[in-house]
Residue, then its C-alpha position, 0 to 999 in steps of 0.5 A: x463504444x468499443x475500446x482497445x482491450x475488446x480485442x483481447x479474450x478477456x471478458x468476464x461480463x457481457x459488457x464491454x471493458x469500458x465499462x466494470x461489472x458493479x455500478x458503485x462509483x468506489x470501484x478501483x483498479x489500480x497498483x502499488x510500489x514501495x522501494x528503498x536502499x538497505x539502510x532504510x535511509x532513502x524510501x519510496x512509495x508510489x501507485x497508479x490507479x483507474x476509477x471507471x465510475x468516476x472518470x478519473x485516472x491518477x498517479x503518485x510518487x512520494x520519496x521520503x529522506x531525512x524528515x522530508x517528504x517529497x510527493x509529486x501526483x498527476x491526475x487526468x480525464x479517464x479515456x479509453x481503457x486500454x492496456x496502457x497505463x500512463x497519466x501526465x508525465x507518468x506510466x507502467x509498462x508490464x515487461x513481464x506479467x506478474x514478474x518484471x514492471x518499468x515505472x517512469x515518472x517524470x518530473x522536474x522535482x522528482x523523477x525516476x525510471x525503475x525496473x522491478x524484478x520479482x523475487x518470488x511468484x506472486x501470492x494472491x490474499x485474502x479477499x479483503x471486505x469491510x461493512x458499513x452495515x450490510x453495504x462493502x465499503x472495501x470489497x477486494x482482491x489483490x496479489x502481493x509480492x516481494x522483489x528488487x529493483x534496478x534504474x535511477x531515481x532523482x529528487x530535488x536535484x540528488x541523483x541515486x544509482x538503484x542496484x538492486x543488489x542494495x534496493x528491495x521492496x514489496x508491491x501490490x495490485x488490488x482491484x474492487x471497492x473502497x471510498x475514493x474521489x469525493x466524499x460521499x454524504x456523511x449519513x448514519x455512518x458519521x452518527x454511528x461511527x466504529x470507534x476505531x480500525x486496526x491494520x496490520x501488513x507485513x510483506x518480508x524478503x528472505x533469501x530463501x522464502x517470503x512471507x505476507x501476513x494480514x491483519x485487520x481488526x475491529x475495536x474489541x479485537x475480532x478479527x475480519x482479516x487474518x491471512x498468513x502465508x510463506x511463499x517458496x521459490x518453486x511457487x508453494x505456499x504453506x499458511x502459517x495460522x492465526x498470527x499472535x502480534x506484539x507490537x513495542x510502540x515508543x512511549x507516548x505514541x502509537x508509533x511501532x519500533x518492533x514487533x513480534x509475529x508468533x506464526x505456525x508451519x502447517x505441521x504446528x511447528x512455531x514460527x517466529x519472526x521479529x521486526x525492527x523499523x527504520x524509516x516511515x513515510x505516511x501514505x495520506x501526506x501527500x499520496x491522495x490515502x485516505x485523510x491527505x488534505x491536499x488530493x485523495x485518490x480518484x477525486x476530481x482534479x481537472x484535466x492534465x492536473x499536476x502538483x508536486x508538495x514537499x513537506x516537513x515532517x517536523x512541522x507541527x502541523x504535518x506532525x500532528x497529523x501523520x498519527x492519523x492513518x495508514x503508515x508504511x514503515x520499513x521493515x528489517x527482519x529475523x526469522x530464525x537465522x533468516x535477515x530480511x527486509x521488507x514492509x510494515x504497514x499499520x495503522x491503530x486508529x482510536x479504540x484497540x482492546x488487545x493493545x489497551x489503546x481505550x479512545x482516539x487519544x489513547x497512547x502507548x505508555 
């Protein structure tokens, strides 16, 4: 049956919009936001997703202050695919494609109502692929960009002014394949598993450019995503080479503090940029990431499902598992003369050669 934006000029395969081109129950759709005030003392993360083959529509908000994390989702039957997206007490309106983005989010332990205004055009990546033998588990594409924010946000009764003047972040839209929903039989690849994963994302905000660096790599170093660009107000990009990472983790954990990014201008000039992070807040505590016991993006939940969870940080048993995957760090930059802000993503699971992290319970020393 047809549905609403088959009335627009955009398809790309002869089916219908209700349906997506590949039948790999793992095919996504979906966005993600971060935000916070210059002191890193307030974060946020949130996103909104469709999964066609599994029928599912779903959303997050996760706001971390202090060693609380608060997290509300919502999760629903996936109806008729149209140009809204809203599920629950939740929904993105495009004011302007590619440039301004509303985000509502209503709730009664959090809520928020934000405009997004992007401060440089947006960059598209690197296609992003990870095999599990010859079949993709991740097969995507996505575009960045880095911008401020303007509106109201509330959490557990405090309210805050959003000023843009004060509050920056970094947003994301990627569309393909990666595990999500339910597990999928464990097979040969939890007999045979990798031995570890290493990422790294940093989306930085100067005053006069941009940046957005990749990197992803297995246990021994090889390196299977390497994207680095700057990103200018007029819309160029100049890429900025093979990234040399230094990453200063706290002792007795694979928790970053600083980093070092030896980059190079198209003309072989050196670029260097060095991080300092504030705050974190763990994207599989109650954001439905991979690992998060409590909901995973895509999964099943009923309809008309909603929950809201507000943790403890210093709790042993969430501390002892935050380590465990992808972390978003505020970030706090220098390039040159340049102070920006903005995001650094890592996760360093198990065995990393070039860091020396020998298994999953290897730290820092």
């Amino acid at each position: 049956m047809p549905v609403p934006l088959d009335e627009y000029p955009i398809h790309q395969t002869h089916l219908s919009l209700a349906r997506v081109a590949s039948s790999d129950r793992n095919f996504y759709d979906r966005s993600y936001f971060n935000g916070h005030n210059r002191d890193g003392g307030t974060f946020f993360v949130t996103g909104f997703g469709v999964y066609p083959n599994l029928g599912v529509t779903d959303a997050y908000v996760a706001v971390r202050r202090g060693d609380t994390q608060r997290s509300v989702r919502f999760s629903d039957a996936l109806g008729d695919r149209s140009l809204d997206q809203q599920v629950g007490g939740y929904r993105i309106e495009i004011l302007e494609p590619l440039q301004r983005i509303r985000v509502i989010c209503e709730h009664d332990d959090l809520s928020l109502d934000l405009t997004w205004e992007g401060s440089f055009p947006t960059v598209q990546e690197q296609p992003h692929l990870i095999l599990n033998g010859n079949r993709p588990i991740i097969q995507a594409t996505r575009f960045a960009q880095v911008g401020s924010w303007a509106g109201t946000l509330q959490v557990d009764g405090t309210d805050f002014t959003v000023d843009p003047d004060v509050w920056m972040g970094t947003r994301d839209r990627s569309w393909g394949i990666r595990p999500v929903g339910e597990p999928e039989p464990p097979g040969r690849a939890a007999a045979e598993p990798s031995g570890g994963f290493w990422w790294m994302y940093v989306p930085i905000r100067f005053d006069d450019f941009a940046i957005v660096i990749i990197v992803q790599e297995e246990p021994d170093g090889t390196r299977t995503l390497n994207d680095a660009v700057r990103i200018f107000p007029d819309g160029r990009t100049e890429q900025l080479g093979w990234p040399r990472i230094h990453i200063d983790y706290r002792s007795g954990t694979r928790h970053p503090v600083g980093a070092r990014l030896e980059l190079s201008t198209p003309d072989g000039k050196p670029l260097e940029v060095e991080i300092k992070t504030v705050t974190n807040l763990a994207l599989h505590v109650g954001c439905g990431y991979g690992g998060d016991p409590d909901w995973l993006h895509g999964r099943w939940m009923g309809r008309e499902w909603s929950s809201s969870s507000s943790y403890d940080l210093t709790d042993p048993a969430v501390a002892s598992r935050v380590p465990y995957g992808v972390i978003d760090h505020v970030a706090h930059a220098r390039c040159g003369d340049a102070e920006g802000w903005g995001l650094f993503e890592h996760a360093s699971l198990g065995r990393h050669d070039p860091t020396g992290f020998a298994d999953w319970g290897s730290v820092a020393p």
